[in-house]
N, C-alpha and C positions, 0 to 999 in steps of 0.2 A: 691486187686490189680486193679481190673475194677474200680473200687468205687471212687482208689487213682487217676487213669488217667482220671477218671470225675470229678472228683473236682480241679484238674490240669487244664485242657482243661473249666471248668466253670469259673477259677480264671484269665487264660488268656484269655477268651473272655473276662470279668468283665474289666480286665485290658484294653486293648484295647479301648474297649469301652468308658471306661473314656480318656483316650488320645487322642481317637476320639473327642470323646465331647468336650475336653479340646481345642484341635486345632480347631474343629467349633467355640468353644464362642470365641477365642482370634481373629478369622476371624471375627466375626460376628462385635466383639467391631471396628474392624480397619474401615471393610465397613462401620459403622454408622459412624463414624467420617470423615470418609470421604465424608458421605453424608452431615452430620453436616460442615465441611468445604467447600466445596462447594454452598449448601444454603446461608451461611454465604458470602462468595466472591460475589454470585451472585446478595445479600441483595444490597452491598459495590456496585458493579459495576451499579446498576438500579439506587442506588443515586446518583452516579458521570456522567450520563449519564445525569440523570436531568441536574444538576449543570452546566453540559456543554453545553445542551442545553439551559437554560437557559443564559448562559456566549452570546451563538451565538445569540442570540436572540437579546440580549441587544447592542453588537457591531459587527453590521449590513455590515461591508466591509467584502471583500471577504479576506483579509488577515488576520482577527480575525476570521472568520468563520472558514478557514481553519486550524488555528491553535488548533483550540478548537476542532474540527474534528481528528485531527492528537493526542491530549492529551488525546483525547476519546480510540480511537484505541490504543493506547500505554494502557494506564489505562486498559483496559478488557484486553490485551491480558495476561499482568504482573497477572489478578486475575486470569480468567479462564484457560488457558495454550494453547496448541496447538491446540483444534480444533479449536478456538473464532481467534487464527493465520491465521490459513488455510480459516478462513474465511474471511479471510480482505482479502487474498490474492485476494481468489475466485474474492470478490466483485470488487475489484482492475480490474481484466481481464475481467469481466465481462462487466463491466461499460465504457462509453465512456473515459476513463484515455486517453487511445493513442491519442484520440483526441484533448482533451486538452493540452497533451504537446507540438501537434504539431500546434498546433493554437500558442500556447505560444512561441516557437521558430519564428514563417514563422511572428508575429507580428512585433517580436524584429529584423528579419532579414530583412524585408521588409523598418523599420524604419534605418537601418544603411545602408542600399541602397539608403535611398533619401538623406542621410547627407554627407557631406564629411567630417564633425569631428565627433570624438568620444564623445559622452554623456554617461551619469550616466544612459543606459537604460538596459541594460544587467543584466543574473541573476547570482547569487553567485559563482563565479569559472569561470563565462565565459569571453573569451577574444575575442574583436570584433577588426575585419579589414575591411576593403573597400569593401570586395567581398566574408566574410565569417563568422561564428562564428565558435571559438573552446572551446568546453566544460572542462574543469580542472574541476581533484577529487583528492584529497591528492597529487597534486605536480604533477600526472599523467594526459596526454592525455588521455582524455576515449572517445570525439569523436571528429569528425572535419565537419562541417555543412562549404555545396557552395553552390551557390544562383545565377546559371546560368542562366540570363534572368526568374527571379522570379516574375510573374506577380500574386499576392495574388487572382486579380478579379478572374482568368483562375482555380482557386482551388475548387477541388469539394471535399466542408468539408464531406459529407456523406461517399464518397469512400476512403475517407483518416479513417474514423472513422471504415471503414467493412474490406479494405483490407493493412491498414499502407501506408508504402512507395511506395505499388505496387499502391495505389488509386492515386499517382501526375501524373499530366500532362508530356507529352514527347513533348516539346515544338521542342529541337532538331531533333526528330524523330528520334534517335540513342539508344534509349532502355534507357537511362539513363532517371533519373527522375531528378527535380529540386532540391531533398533536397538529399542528399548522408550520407553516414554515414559510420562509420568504425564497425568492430564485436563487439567491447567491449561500442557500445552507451550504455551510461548508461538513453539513451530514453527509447529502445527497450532490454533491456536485457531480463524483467520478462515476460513486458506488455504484448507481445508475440515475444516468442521463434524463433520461425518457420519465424519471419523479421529480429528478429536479427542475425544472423547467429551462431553466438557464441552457443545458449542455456544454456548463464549463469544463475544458481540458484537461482538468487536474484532478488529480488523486493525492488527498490527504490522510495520511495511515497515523490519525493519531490517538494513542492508547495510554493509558497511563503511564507505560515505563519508558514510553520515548516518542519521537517526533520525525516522519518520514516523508517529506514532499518531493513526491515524482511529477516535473510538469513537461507535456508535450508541445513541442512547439516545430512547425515545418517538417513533421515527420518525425521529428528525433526527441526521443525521453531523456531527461537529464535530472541528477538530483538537485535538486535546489537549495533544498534549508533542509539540516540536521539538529534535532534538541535533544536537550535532555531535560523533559518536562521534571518539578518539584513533586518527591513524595509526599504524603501525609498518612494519616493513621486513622482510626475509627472507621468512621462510615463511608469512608474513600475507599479504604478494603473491601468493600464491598463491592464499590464500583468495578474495582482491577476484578475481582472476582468474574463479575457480570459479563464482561467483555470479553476474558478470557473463556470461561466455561461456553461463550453463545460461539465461540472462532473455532469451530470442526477444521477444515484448512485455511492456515496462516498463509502460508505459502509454497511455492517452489519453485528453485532454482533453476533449472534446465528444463524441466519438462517431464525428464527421462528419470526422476529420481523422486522417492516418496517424499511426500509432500509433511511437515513439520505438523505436528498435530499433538494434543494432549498427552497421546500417550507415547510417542515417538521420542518428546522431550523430558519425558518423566516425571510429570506431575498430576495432584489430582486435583488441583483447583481448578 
């Protein structure tokens, strides 16, 4: 009877044991394949990275730069997934962005202040008057920019680039700053939180040579919407210019790998 309950109790360790074993190899297969896909994506993303570097290289304006930058960051995020997201983000707040869109706006606003007709200078969605720009996104108001005795000289790009909106000048002396904005700017949603009042979850990368929306939702970054914003010419170049030349870092992919910059990509706009 002892003999029976040992060979019982040795048949169900035996057993065990292989279904142990059985569920480690079928763990083990999924992890290497998972390491094997991965390898594989990250093979995919170092050659499309060339390519685009190379693309930027060869078309030297800032609205090809950007765009190949923007096809770059779409491209790894789609291989490698959420952290290579998180980290565009990162880089995104990281980097003088706020600054540049705000060059880019106080450019175009400062140019529809000294004209009293409307020109083709304005950027995709936006509607300009005498005394304002307002931003359009899908049919909606997302901000409304006023331009209260806007003197561009009086702007101190550094403060604007460390503390946002709080970095303009108070020419009226009544606390208000010369560039206004509502909670839903879709300037200041991502770029930072703590200006826009709102502390909406989304990061908008959008620049003249394309259209980049990361939005987070239950923890996980996913792209949303891909463009490809309309070029134009004249005083629009100037815009691409603006945005380009203020974006020190664009971005970066892993973490571990220098970060795309002016002179990385080979240009000197």
């Amino acid at each position: 009877r002892r003999n029976c309950s040992a060979q019982e109790l040795k048949k169900d360790t035996w057993q065990a044991m292989c279904s142990t074993s059985t569920k480690l190899g079928i763990t083990a297969n999924k992890s290497a394949k998972i390491v094997e896909t991965t390898a594989q994506n990250l093979e995919e993303v170092t050659k499309q990275r060339l390519k685009m570097r190379i693309y930027a290289t060869s078309n030297v304006s800032a609205e090809q730069v950007m765009k190949a930058t923007m096809l770059e960051a779409f491209y790894a995020g789609q291989k490698l997934g959420g952290q290579t997201q998180k980290n565009i983000l990162q880089a995104t707040r990281d980097s003088d962005y706020l600054k540049g869109r705000l060059d880019e706006f106080l450019d175009t606003s400062a140019q529809i202040k000294d004209q009293a007709t409307e020109t083709e200078i304005c950027l995709e969605g936006a509607i300009r008057s005498g005394d304002g720009l307002k931003i359009k996104e899908g049919g909606n108001n997302h901000c409304d920019f006023t331009l209260p005795n806007l003197d561009t000289k009086k702007i101190d790009i550094k403060a604007i680039a460390s503390q946002g909106i709080a970095g303009m000048p108070d020419d009226g002396g009544n606390g208000n700053t010369n560039l206004q904005h509502s909670e839903k700017c879709v300037l200041l949603a991502q770029t930072n939180p703590s200006l826009s009042g709102a502390g909406n979850l989304q990061c908008d990368i959008k620049f003249a040579g394309g259209w980049l929306k990361l939005a987070r939702n239950n923890g996980q970054t996913t792209v949303t919407k891909v463009d490809d914003v309309s070029t134009g010419t004249g005083a629009s170049a100037g815009i691409w210019k603006a945005v380009h030349t203020s974006t020190d870092k664009v971005i970066s992919l892993t973490g571990n790998e220098d970060s795309i910059t002016n002179e990385t990509i080979g240009t000197t706009q």
